[in-house]
C-alpha positions as CSV (number, residue, x, y, z in Angstrom):
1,X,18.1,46.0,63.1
2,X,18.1,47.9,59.5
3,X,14.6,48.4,58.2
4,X,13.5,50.4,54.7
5,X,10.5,51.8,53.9
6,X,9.0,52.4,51.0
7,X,6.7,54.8,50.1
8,X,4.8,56.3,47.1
9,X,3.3,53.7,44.7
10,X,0.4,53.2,43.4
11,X,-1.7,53.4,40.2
12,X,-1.5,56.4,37.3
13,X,-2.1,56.8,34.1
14,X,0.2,57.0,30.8
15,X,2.3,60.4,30.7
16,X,1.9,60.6,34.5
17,X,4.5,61.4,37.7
18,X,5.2,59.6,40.7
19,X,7.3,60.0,43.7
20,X,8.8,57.4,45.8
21,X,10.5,57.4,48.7
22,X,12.2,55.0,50.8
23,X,13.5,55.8,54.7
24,X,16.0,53.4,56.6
25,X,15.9,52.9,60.0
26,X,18.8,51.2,62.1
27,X,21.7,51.9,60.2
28,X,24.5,53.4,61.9
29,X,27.3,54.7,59.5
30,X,26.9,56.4,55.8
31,X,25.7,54.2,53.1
32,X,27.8,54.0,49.8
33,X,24.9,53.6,47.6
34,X,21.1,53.8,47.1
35,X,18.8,53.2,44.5
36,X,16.0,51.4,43.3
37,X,15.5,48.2,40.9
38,X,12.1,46.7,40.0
39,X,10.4,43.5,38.8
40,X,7.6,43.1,36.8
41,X,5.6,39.8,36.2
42,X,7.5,37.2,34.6
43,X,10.7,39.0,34.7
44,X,14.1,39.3,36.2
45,X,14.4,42.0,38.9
46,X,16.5,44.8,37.3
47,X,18.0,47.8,38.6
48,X,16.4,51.1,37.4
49,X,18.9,53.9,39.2
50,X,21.5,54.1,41.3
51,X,23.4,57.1,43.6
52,X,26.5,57.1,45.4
53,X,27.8,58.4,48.4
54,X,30.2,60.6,45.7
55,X,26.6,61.4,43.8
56,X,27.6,59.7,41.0
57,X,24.4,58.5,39.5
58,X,23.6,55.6,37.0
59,X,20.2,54.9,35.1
60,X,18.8,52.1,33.1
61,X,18.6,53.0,29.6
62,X,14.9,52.7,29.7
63,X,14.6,55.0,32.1
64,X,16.9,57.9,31.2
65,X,15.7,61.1,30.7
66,X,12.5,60.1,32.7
67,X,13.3,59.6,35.8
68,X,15.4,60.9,38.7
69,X,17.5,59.7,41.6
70,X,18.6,61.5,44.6
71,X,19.5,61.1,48.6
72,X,19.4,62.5,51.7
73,X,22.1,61.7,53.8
74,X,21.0,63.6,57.1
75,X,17.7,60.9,56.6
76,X,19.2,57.9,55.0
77,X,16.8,58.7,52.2
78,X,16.6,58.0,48.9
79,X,13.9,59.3,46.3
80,X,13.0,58.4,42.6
81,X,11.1,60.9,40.6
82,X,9.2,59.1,37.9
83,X,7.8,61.5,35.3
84,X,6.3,60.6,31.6
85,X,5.3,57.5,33.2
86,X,4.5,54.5,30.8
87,X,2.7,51.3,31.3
88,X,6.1,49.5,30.5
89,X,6.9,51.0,34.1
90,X,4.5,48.7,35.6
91,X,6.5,46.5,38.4
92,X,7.0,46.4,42.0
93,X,9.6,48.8,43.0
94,X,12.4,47.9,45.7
95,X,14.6,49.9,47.2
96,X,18.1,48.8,47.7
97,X,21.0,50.0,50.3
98,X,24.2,49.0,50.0
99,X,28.2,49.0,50.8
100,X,30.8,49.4,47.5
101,X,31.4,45.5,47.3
102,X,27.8,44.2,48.6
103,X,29.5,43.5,51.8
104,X,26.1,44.5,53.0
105,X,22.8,45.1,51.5
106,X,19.5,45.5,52.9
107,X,16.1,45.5,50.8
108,X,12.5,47.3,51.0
109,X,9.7,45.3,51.0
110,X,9.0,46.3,47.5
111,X,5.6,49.3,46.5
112,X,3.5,48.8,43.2
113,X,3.7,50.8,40.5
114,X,1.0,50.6,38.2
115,X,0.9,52.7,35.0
116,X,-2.4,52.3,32.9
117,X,-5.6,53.9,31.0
């Protein structure tokens, strides 16, 4: 059975950093890509960054030059870096592990992220 856990939200203010993490358990051969996507109230979910197995790496335009994707294979890892942190950020966070078509996929239960004064 696959599990993810997420660590690492929680509530900071404007112009902030946070770390999050998020650890897979179960899984049994190399995963083509990690990443994270998030939802805030009232909105669609939408993916915020993405890595590859090839470390190719993809951002949401919001969210370039902010934050930061990256993996650790050896722990079926992946981590986002979220600095200059703005209250626009605000959503639950999921982390997302998948194959190169979505012939599997497997979800974390989703941390807050809270950005505010």
């Amino acid at each position: 059975q696959v599990q993810l856990v997420e660590s690492g939200g929680g509530l900071v203010q404007p112009g902030g950093s946070l770390r999050l993490s998020c650890e897979a358990s179960g899984l049994l051969s190399s995963i083509y890509a990690m990443g994270w996507y998030r939802q805030a109230p009232g909105k669609q979910r939408e993916l915020v960054a993405r890595i590859t197995s090839v470390d190719t790496r993809h951002y949401a335009d919001s969210v370039k030059g902010r934050f930061t994707v990256s993996r650790d294979n050896a722990k079926n890892t992946v981590y986002l870096q979220m600095n200059s942190l703005k209250p626009e950020d605000t959503a639950v966070y999921y982390c997302n592990m998948r194959g190169a078509n979505w012939e599997y996929a497997y979800w974390g239960q989703g941390t807050q992220v809270t950005v505010s004064s």
